[in-house]
N, CA, C and O atoms as a GROMACS GRO file, in nm:
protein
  564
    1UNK      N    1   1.763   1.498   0.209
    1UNK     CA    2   1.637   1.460   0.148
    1UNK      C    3   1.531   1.567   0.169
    1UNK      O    4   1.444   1.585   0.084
    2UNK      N    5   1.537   1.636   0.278
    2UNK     CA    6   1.451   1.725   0.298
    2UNK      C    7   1.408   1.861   0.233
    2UNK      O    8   1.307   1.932   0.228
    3UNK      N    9   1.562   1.862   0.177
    3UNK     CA   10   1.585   1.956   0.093
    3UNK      C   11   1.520   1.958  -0.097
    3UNK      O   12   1.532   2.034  -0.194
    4UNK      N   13   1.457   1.836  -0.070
    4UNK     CA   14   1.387   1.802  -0.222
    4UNK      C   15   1.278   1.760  -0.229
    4UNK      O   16   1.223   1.709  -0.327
    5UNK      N   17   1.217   1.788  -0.073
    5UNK     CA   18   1.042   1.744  -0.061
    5UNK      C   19   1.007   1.886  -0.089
    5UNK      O   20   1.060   1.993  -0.060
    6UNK      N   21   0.837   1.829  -0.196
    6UNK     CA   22   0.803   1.931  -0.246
    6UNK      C   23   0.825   1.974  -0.377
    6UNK      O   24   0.740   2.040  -0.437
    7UNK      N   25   0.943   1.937  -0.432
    7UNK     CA   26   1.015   1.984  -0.571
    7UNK      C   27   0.982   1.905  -0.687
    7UNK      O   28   0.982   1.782  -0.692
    8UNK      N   29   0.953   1.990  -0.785
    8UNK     CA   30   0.918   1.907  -0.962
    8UNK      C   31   1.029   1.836  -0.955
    8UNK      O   32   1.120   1.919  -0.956
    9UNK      N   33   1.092   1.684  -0.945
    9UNK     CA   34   1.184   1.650  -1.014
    9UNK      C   35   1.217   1.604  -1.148
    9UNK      O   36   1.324   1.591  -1.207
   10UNK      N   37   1.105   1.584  -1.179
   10UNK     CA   38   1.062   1.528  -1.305
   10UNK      C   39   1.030   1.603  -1.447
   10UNK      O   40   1.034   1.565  -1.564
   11UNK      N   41   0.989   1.747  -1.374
   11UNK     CA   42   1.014   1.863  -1.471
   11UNK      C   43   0.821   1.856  -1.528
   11UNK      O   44   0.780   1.947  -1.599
   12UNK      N   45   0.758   1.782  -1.500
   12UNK     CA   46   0.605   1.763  -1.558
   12UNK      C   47   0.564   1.928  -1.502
   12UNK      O   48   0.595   1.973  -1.392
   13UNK      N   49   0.499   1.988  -1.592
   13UNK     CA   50   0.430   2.089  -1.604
   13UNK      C   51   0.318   2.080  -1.451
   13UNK      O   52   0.231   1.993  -1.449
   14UNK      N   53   0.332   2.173  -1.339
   14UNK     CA   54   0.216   2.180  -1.177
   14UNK      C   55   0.038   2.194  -1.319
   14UNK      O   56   0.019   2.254  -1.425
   15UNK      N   57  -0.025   2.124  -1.253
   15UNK     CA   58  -0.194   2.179  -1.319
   15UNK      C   59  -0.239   2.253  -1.162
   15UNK      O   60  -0.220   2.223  -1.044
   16UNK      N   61  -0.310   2.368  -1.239
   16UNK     CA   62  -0.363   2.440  -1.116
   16UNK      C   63  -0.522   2.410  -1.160
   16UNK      O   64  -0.538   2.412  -1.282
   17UNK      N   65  -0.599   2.391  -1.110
   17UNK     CA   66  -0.750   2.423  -1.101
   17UNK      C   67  -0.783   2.567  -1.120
   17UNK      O   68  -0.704   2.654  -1.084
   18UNK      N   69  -0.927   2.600  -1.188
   18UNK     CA   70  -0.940   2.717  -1.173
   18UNK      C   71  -1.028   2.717  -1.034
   18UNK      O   72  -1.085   2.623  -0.979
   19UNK      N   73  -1.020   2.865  -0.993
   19UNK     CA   74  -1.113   2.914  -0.858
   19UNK      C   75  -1.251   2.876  -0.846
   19UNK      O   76  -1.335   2.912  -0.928
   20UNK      N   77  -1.274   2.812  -0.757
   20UNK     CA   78  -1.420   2.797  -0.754
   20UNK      C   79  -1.460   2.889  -0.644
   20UNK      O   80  -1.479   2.871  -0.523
   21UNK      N   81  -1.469   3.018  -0.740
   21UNK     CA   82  -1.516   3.180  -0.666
   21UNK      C   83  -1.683   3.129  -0.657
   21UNK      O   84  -1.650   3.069  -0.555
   22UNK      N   85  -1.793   3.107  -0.666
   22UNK     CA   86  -1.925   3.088  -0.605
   22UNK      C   87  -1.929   2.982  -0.501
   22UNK      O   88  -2.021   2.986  -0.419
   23UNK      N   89  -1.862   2.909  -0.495
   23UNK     CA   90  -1.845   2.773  -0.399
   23UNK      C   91  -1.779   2.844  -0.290
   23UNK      O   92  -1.851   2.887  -0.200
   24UNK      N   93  -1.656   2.862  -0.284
   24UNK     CA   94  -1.632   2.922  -0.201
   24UNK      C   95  -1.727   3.053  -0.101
   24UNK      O   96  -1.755   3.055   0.019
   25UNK      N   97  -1.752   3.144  -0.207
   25UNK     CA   98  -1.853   3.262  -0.139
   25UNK      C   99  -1.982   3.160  -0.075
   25UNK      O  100  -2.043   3.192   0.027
   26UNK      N  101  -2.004   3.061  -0.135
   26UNK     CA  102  -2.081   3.014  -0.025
   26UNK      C  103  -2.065   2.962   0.057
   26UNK      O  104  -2.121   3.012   0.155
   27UNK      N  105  -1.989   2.841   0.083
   27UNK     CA  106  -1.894   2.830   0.210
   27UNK      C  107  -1.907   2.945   0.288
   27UNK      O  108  -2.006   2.960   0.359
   28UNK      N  109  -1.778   3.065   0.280
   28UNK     CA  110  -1.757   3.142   0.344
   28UNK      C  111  -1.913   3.235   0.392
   28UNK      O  112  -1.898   3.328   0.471
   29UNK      N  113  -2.032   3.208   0.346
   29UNK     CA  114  -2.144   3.258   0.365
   29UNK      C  115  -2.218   3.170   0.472
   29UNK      O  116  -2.331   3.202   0.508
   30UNK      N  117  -2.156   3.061   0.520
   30UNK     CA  118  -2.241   2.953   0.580
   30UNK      C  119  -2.298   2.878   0.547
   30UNK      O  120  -2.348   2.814   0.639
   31UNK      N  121  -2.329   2.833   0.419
   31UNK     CA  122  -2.404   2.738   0.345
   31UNK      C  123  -2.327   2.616   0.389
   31UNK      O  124  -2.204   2.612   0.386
   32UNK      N  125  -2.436   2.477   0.446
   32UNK     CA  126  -2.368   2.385   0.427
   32UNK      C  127  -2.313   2.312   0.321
   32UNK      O  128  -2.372   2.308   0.213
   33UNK      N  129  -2.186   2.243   0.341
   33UNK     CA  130  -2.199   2.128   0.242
   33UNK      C  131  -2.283   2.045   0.115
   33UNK      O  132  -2.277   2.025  -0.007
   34UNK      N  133  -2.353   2.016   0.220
   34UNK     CA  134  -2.482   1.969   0.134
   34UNK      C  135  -2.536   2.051   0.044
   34UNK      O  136  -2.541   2.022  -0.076
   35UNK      N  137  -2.569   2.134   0.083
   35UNK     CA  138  -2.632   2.241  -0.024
   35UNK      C  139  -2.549   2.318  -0.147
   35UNK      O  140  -2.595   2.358  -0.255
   36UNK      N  141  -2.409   2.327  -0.094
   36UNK     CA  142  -2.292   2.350  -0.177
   36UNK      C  143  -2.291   2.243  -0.297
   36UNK      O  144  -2.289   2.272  -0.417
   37UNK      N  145  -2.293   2.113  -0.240
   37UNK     CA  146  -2.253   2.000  -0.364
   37UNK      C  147  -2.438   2.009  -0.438
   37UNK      O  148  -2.453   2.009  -0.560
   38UNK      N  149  -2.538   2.015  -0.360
   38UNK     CA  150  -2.640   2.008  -0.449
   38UNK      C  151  -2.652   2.091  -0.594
   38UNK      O  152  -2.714   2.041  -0.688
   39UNK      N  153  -2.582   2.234  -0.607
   39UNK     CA  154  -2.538   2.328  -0.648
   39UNK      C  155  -2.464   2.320  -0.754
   39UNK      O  156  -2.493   2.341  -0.872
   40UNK      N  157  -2.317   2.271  -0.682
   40UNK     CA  158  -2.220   2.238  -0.779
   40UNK      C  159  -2.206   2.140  -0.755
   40UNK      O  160  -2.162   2.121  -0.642
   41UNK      N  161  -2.233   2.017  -0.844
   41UNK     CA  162  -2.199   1.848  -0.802
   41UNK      C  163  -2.056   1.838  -0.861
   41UNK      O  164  -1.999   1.730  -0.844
   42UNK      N  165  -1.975   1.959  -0.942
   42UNK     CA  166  -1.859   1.893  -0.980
   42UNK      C  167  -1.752   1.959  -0.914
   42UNK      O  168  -1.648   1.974  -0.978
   43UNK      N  169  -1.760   2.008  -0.776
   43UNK     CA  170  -1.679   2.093  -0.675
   43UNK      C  171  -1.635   1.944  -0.602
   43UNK      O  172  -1.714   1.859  -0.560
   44UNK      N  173  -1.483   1.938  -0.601
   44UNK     CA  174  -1.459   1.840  -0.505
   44UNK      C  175  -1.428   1.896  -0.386
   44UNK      O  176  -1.414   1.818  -0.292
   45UNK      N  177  -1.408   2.056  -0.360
   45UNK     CA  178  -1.418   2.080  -0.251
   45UNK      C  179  -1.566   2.033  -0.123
   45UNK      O  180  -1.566   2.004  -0.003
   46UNK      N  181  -1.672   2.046  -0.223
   46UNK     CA  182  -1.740   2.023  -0.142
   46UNK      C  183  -1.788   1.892  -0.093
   46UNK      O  184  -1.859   1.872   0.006
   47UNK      N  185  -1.734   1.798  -0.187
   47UNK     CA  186  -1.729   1.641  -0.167
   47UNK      C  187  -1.656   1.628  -0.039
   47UNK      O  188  -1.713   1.604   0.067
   48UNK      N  189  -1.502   1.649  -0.053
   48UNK     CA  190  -1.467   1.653   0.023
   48UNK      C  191  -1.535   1.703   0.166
   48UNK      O  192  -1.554   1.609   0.243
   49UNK      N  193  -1.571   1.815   0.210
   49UNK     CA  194  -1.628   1.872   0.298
   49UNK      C  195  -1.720   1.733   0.387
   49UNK      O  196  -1.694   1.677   0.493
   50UNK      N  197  -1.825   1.714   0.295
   50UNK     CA  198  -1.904   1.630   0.303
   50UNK      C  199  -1.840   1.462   0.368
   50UNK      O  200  -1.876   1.405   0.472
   51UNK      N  201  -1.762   1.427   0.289
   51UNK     CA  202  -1.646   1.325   0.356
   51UNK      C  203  -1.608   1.332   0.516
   51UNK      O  204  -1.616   1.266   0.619
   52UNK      N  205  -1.556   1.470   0.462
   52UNK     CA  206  -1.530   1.496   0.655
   52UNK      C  207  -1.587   1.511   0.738
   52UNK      O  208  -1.539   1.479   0.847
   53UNK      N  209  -1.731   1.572   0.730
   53UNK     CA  210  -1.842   1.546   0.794
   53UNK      C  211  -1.859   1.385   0.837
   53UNK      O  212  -1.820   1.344   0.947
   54UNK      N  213  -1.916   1.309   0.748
   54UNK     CA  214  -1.981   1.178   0.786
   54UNK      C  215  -1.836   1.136   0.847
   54UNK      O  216  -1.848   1.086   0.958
   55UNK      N  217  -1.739   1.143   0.812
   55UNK     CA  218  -1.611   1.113   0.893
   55UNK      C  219  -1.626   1.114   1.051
   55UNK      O  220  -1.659   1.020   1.123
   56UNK      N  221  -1.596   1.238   1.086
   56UNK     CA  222  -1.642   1.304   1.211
   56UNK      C  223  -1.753   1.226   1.291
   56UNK      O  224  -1.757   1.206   1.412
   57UNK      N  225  -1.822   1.197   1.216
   57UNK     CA  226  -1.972   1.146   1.267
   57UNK      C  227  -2.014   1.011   1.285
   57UNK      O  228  -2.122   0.964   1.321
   58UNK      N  229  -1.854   0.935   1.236
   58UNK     CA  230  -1.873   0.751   1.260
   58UNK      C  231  -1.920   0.715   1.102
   58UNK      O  232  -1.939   0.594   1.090
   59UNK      N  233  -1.936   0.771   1.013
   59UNK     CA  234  -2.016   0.729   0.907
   59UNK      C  235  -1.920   0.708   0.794
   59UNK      O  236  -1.922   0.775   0.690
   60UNK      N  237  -1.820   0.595   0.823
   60UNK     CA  238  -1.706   0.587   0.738
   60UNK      C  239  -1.767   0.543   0.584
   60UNK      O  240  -1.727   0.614   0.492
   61UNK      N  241  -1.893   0.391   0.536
   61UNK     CA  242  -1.912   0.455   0.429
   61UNK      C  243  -1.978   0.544   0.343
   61UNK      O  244  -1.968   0.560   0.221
   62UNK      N  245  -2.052   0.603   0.432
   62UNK     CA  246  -2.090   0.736   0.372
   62UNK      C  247  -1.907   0.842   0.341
   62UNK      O  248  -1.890   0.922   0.249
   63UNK      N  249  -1.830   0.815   0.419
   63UNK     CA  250  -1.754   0.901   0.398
   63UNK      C  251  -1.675   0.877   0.302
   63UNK      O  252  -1.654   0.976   0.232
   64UNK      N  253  -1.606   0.753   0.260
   64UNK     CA  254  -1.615   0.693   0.155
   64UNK      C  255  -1.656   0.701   0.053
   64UNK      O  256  -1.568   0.672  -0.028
   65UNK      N  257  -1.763   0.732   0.000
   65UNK     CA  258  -1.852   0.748  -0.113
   65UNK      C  259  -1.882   0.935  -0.162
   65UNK      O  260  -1.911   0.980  -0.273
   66UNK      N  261  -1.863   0.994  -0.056
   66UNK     CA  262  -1.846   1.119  -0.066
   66UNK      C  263  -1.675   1.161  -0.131
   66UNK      O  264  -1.647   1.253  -0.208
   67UNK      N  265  -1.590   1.066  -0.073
   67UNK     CA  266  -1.432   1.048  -0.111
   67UNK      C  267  -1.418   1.047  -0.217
   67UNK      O  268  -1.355   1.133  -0.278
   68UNK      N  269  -1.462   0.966  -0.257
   68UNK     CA  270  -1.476   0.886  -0.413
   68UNK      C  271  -1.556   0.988  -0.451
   68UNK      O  272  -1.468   1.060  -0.499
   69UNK      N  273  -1.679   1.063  -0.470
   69UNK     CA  274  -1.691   1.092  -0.578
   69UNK      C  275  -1.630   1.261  -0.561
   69UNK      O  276  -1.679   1.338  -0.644
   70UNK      N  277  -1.566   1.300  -0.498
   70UNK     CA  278  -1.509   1.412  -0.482
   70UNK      C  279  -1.343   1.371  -0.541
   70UNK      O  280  -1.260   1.459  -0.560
   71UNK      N  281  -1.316   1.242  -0.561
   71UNK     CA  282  -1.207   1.222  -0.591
   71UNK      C  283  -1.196   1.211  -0.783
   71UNK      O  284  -1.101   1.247  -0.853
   72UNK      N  285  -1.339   1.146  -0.830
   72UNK     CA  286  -1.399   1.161  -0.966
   72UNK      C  287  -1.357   1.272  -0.977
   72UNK      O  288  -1.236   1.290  -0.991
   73UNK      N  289  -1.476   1.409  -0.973
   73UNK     CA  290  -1.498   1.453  -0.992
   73UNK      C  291  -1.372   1.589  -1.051
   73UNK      O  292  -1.371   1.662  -1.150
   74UNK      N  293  -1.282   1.572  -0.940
   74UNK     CA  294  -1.130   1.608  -0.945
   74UNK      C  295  -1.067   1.540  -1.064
   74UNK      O  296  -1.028   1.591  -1.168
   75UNK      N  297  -1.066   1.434  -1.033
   75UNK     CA  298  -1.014   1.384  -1.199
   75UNK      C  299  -1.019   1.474  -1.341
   75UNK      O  300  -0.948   1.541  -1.416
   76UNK      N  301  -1.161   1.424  -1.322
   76UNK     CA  302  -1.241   1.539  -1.450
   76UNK      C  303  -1.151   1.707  -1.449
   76UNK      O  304  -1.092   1.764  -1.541
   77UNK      N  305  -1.168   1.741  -1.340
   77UNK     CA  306  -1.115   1.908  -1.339
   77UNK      C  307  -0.972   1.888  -1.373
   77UNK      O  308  -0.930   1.956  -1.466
   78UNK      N  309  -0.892   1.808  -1.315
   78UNK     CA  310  -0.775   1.810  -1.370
   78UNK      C  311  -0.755   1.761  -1.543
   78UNK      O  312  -0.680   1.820  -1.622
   79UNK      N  313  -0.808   1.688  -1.565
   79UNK     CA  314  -0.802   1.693  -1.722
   79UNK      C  315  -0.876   1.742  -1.777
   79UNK      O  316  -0.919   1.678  -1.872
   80UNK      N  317  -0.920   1.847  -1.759
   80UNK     CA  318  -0.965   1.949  -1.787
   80UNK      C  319  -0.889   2.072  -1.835
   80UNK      O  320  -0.890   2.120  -1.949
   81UNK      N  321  -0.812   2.124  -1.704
   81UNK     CA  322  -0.680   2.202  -1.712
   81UNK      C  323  -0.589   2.148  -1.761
   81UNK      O  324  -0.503   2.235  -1.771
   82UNK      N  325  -0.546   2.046  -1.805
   82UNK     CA  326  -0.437   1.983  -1.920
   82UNK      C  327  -0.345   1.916  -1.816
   82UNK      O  328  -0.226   1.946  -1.818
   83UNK      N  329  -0.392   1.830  -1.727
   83UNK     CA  330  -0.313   1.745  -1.649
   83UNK      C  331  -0.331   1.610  -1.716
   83UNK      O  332  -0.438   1.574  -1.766
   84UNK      N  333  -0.202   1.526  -1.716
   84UNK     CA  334  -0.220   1.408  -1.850
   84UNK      C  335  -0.217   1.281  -1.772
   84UNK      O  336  -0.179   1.179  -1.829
   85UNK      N  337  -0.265   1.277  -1.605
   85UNK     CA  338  -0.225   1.169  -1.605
   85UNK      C  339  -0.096   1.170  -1.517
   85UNK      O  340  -0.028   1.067  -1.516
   86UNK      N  341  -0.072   1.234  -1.473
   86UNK     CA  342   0.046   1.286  -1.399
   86UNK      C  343   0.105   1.378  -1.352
   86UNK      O  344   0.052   1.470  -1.414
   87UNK      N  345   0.202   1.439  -1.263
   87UNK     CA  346   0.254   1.508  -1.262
   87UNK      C  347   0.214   1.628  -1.109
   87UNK      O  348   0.139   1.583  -1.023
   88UNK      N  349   0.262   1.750  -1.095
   88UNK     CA  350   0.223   1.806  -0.972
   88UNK      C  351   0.077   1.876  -0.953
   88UNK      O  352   0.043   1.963  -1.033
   89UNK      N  353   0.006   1.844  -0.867
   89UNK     CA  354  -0.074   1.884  -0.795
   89UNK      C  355  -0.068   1.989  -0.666
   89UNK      O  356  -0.089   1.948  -0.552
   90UNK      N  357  -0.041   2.118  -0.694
   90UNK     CA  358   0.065   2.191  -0.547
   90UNK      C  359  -0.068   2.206  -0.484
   90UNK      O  360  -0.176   2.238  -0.535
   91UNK      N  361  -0.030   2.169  -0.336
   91UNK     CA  362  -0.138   2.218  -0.224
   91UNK      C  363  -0.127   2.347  -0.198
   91UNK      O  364  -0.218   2.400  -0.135
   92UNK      N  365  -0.024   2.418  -0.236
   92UNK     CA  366   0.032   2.585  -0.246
   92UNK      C  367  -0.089   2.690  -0.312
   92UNK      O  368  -0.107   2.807  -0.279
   93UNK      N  369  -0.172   2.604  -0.426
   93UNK     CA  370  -0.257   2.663  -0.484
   93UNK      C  371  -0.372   2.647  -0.482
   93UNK      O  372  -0.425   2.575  -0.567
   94UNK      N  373  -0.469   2.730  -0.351
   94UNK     CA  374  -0.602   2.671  -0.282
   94UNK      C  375  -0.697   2.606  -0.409
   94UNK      O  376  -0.795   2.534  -0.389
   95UNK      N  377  -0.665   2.632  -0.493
   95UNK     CA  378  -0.815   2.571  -0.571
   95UNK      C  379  -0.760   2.419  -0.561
   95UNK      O  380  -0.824   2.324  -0.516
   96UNK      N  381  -0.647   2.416  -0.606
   96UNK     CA  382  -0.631   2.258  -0.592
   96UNK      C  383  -0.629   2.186  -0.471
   96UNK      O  384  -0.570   2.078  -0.465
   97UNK      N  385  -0.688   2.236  -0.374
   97UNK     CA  386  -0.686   2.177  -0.206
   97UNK      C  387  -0.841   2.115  -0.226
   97UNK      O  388  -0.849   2.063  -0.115
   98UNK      N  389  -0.917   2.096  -0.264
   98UNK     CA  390  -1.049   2.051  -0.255
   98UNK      C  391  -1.040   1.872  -0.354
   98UNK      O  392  -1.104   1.769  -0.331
   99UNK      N  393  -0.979   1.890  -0.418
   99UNK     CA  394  -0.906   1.753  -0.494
   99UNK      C  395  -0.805   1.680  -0.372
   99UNK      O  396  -0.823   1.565  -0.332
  100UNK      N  397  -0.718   1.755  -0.334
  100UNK     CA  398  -0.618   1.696  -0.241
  100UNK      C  399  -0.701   1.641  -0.150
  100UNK      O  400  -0.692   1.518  -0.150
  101UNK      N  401  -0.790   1.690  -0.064
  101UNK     CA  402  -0.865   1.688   0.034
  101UNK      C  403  -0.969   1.580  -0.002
  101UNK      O  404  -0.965   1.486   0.078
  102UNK      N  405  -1.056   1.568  -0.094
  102UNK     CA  406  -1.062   1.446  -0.165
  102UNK      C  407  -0.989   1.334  -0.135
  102UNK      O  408  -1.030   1.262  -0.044
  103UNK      N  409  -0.899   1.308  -0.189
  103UNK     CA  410  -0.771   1.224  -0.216
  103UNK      C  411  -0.784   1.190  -0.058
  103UNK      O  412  -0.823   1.085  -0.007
  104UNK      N  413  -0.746   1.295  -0.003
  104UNK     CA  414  -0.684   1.246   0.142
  104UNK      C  415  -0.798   1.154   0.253
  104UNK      O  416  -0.778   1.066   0.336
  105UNK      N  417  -0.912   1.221   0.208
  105UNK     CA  418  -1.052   1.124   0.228
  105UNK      C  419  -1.061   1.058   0.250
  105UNK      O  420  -1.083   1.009   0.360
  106UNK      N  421  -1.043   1.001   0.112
  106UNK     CA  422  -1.110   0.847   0.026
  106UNK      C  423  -0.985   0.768   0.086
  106UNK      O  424  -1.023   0.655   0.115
  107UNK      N  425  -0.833   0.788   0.119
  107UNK     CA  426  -0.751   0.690   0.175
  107UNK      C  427  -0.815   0.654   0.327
  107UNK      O  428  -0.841   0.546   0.382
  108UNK      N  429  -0.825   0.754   0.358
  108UNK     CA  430  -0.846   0.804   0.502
  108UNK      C  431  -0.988   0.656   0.582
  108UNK      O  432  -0.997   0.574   0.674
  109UNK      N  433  -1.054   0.699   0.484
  109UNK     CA  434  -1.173   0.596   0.472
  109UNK      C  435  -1.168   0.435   0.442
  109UNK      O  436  -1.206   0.334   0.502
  110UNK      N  437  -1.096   0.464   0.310
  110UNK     CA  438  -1.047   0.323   0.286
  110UNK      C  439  -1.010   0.265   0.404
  110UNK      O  440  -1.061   0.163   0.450
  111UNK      N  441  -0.894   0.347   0.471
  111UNK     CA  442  -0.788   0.245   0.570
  111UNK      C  443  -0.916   0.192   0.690
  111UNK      O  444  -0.898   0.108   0.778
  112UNK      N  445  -1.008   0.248   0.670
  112UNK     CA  446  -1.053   0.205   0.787
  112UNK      C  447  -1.164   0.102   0.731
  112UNK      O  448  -1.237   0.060   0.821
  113UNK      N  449  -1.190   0.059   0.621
  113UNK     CA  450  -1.297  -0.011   0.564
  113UNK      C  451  -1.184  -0.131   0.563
  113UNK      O  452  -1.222  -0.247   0.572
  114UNK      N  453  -1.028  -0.097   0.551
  114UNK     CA  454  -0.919  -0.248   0.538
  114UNK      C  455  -0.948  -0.234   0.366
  114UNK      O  456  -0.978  -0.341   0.313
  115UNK      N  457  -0.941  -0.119   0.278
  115UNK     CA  458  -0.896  -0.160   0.178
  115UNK      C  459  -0.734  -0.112   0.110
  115UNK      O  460  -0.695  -0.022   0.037
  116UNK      N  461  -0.658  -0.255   0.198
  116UNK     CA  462  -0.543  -0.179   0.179
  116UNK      C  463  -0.475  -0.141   0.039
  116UNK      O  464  -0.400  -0.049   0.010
  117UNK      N  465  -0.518  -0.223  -0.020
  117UNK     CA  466  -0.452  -0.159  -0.172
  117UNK      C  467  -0.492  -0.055  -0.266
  117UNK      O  468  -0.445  -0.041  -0.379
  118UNK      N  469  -0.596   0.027  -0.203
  118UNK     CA  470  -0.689   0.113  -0.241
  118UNK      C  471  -0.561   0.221  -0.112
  118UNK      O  472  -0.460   0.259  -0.170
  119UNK      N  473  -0.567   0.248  -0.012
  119UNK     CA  474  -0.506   0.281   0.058
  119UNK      C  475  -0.400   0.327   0.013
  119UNK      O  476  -0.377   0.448   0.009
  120UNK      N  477  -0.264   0.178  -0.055
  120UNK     CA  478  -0.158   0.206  -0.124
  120UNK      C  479  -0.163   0.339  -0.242
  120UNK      O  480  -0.095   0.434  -0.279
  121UNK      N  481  -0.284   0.277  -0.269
  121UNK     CA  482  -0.290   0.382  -0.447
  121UNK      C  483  -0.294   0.477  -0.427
  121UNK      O  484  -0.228   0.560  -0.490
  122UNK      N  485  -0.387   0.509  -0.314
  122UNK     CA  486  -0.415   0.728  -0.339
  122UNK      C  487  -0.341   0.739  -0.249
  122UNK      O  488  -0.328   0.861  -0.258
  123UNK      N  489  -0.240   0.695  -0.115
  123UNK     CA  490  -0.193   0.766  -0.099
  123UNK      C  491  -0.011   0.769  -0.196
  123UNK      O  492   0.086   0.843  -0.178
  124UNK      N  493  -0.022   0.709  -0.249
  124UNK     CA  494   0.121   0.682  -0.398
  124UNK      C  495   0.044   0.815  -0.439
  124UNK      O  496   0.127   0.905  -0.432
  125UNK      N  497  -0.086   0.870  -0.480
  125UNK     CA  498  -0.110   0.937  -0.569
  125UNK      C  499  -0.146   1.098  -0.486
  125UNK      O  500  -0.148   1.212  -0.534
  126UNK      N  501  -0.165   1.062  -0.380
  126UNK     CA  502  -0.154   1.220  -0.263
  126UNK      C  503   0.004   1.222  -0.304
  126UNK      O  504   0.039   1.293  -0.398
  127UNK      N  505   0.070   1.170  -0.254
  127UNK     CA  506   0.268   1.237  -0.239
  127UNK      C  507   0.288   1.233  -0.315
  127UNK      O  508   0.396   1.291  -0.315
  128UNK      N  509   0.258   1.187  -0.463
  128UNK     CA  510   0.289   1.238  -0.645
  128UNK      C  511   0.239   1.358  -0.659
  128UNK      O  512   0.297   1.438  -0.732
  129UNK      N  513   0.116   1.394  -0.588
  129UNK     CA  514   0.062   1.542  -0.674
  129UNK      C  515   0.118   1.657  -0.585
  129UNK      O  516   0.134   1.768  -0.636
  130UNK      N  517   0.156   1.631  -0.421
  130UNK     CA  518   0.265   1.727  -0.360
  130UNK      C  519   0.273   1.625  -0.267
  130UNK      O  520   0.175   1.557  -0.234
  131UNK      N  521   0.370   1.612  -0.230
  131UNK     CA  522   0.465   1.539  -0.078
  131UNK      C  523   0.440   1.609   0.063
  131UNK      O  524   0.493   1.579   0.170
  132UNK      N  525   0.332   1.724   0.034
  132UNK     CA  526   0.329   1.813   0.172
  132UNK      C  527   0.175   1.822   0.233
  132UNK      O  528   0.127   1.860   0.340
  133UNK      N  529   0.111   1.757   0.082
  133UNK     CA  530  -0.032   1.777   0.125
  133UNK      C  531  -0.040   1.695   0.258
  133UNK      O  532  -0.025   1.739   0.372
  134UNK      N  533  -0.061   1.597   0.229
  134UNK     CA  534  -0.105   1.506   0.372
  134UNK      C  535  -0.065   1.578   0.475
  134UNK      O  536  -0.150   1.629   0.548
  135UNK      N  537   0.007   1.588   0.489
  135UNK     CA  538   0.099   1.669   0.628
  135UNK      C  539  -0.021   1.804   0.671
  135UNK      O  540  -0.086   1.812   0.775
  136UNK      N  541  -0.020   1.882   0.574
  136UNK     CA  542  -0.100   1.948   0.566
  136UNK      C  543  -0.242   1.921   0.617
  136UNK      O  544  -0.278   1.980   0.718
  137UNK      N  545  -0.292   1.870   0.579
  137UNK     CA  546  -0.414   1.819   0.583
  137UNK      C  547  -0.475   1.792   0.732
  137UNK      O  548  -0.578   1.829   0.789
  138UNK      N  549  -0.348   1.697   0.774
  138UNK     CA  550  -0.426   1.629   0.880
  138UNK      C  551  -0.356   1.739   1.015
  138UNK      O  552  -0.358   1.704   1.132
  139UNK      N  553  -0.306   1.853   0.975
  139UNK     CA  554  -0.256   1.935   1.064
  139UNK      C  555  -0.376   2.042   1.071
  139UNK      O  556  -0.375   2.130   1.158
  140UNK      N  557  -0.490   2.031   0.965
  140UNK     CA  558  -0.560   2.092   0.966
  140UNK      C  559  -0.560   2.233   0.903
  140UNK      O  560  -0.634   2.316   0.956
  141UNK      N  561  -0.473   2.277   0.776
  141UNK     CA  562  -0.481   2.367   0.718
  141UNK      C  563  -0.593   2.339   0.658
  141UNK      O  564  -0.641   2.419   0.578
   0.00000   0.00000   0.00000
C-alpha cells in the first residue's frame, strides 16, 4: 500500500496554483500575517498563517474563521487554474501549500470546536488533494 501513497490513481489532471511571488517576498521580508492578508485578501497562504497564529494562542475560533476563509479563498484559486471539483492537489508544489495549510487548519480547529462532520469532510478532502500533506504539515514543513 505504501507503494501507492501519493499517486494519481484516477488519472485527474494535479492543478498547481500560480506563485504568489509578492506574498511570499513579504513574508520572507518579515511582514506579519496580518498585514500580508490586509494586502492580499485572496492569499490562502496568509489565511492560513493567521489560523496558526490564533491557534498557537488558544484562539480556536478566531482560528477557525481564519481556516475557513483561507480555505474559500483557495477554492476560488483552484478553479481558477482549471481544477473541476476534484482531483490532485500536490503539496510537492509550494504554491499549493498555503491552500493545503488552510485545509489542514480549518479541520484542525473544527476537531476542537467537536465539529465532527466538518472534521470528516476536509480531512476526506486534505488526503484527496495529496495523502502526504497532513503528514507534512504537522511535521512542520
Amino acid at each position: 500500500m505504501s507503494d501507492i501513497m501519493g499517486r494519481n490513481l484516477l488519472g485527474i489532471p494535479e492543478t498547481l496554483l500560480p506563485v504568489e511571488e509578492e506574498v511570499i517576498a513579504r513574508l520572507a521580508a518579515g511582514d506579519e500575517p496580518v498585514d500580508v492578508v490586509a494586502s492580499f485578501p485572496a492569499s490562502s497562504l496568509g489565511w492560513a498563517l493567521l489560523a496558526n497564529e490564533a491557534y498557537e494562542e488558544g484562539r480556536t475560533v478566531e482560528s477557525y474563521a481564519y481556516a475557513r476563509v483561507g480555505y474559500h479563498r483557495g477554492l476560488d484559486a483552484l478553479r481558477k487554474a482549471g481544477w473541476r471539483g476534484q482531483g490532485p492537489v500536490p503539496w510537492r508544489h509550494e504554491a499549493n501549500r498555503g491552500f493545503l495549510r488552510a485545509l489542514y487548519a480549518l479541520q484542525r480547529a473544527a476537531a476542537v470546536l467537536g465539529e465532527s462532520e466538518e472534521v470528516e469532510r476536509i480531512g476526506k478532502f486534505l488526503n484527496e488533494s495529496d495523502p502526504l500533506a497532513a503528514a507534512a504539515i504537522a511535521a512542520g514543513e
